[in-house]
N, C-alpha and C positions, 0 to 999 in steps of 0.2 A: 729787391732784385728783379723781380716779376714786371713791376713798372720798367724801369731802365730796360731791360729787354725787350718787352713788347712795344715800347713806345718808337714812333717812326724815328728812325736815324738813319746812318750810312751803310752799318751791318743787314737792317734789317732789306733796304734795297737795293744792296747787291746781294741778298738772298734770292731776293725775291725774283731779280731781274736773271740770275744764271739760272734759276727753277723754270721761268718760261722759257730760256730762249736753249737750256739742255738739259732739264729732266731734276728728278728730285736729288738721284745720286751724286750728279755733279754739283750740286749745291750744299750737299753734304759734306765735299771738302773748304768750301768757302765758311761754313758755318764750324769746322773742324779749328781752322785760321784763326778767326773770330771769338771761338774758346780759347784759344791757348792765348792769346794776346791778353783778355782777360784777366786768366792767370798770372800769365807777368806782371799786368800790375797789382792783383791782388799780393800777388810775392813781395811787389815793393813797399806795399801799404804796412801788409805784417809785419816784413822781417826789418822795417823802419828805413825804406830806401824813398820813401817820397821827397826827402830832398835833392834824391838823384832825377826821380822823374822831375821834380821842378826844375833842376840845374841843365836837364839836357839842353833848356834855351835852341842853341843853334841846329842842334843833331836831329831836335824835335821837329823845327819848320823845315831841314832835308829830307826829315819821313813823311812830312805832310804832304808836302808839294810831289814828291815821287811818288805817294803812295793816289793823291789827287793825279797826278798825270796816269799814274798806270791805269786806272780807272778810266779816264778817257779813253786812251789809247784802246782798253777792251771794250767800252762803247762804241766805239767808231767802228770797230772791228766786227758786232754783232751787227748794227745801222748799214754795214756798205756791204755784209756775206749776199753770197746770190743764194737763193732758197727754191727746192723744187718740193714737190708734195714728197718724195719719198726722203729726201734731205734730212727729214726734221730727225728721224730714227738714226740718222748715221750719224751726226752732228752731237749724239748724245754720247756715241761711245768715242769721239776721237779727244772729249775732252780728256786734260793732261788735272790730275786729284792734286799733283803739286803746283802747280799753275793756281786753281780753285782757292786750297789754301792760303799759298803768299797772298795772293788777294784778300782773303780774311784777315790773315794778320796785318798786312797792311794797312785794313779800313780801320784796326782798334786800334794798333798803336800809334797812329795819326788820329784818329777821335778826341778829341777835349773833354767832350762828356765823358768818356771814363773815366780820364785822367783824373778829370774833378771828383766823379764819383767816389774811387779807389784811395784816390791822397787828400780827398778833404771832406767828403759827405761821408762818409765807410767809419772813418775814425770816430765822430761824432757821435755813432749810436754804438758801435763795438769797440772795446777795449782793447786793441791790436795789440800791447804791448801786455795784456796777462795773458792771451791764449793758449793753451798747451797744445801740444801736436795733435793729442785727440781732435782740437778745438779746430785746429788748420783741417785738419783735415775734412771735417763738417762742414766748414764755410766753402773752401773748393769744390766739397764734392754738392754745394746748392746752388753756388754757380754755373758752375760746369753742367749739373741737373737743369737747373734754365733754363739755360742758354739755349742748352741743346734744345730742350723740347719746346721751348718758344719758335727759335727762328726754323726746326724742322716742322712746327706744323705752318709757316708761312710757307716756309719751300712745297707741304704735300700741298698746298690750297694753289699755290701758283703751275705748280706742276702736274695737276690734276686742270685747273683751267686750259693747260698747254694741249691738252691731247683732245678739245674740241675744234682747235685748229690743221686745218687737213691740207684745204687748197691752200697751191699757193699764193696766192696773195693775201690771205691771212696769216700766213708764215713771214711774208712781208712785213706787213702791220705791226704782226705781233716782236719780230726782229726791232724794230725801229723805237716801238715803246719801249722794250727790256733795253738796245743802246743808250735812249733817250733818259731813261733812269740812272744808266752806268754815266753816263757823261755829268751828269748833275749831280750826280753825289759825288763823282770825282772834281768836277769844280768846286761846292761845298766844302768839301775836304779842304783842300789847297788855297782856298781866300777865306776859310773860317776861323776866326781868333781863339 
């Protein structure tokens, strides 16, 4: 779990890329998203619904492609903001925690890598079908333990990076790279098999 979490994917840069371009809190609802999508499919894994995640077929490439556009869409959005030096402070509190979220959960349940993970590596080494509830509840709460503290210490490292940028045209820059992320992992997304 440690590996899949840490390892670069789309969760972890659009972690990354909302930590620079508004603070560690707002990225805390992107990685809030990101867990609970997780979840869903660890639910489907256990309670034996991975032939429903394989069945979504059509439903899956409208999450994908929505969830690859919406991502753009907030890359462009970060890429074209006008930034003044005192900007970067107020840009942190107008972000919306349910906006951050759907985005989280958007980049897992469009992910393949979970999907794989959850409904075909997962099964392989744990017996999904003896666990008892004690058992769920172990496996969710080392997940959900991960997850969180994996992509929250990208967020503090990006968000910590953030606050050596003053002037603006470093708020520039650094805008353009965090879009430049969002728009790339949202094509990713969207033409990924």
């Amino acid at each position: 779990m440690l590996i899949l979490a840490a390892s670069p994917g789309p969760g972890v840069f659009a972690t990354v890329a909302r930590a620079l371009v508004s603070g560690f809190k707002p990225a805390l609802g992107v990685i809030a998203g990101i867990v609970v999508g997780d979840i869903i499919y660890l639910g489907f894994a256990i309670f034996g619904l991975s032939v429903v995640a394989h069945a979504m077929g059509e439903l899956f490439i409208f999450v994908k492609i929505a969830g690859g556009a919406y991502l753009v869409w907030l890359g462009l959005k970060i890429w074209c903001s006008k930034t003044t030096e005192n900007k970067i402070e107020t840009k942190q509190r107008k972000q919306h925690w349910s906006g951050n979220f759907a985005s989280g959960l958007l980049i897992t349940l469009s992910n393949p890598k979970v999907i794989l993970f959850y409904c075909g590596f997962l099964p392989t080494f744990l017996n999904l079908s003896r666990l008892s509830i004690t058992d769920i509840v172990i496996v969710g709460s080392v997940v959900t333990s991960v997850l969180f503290f994996v992509l929250a210490g990208y967020a503090y490292l990006a968000s910590s990076t953030r606050q050596h940028f003053s002037e603006a045209k470093s708020i520039k820059y650094l805008n353009r790279t965090a879009g430049f992320v969002m728009v790339t992992t949202g094509v990713a997304i969207a033409v990924k098999s």
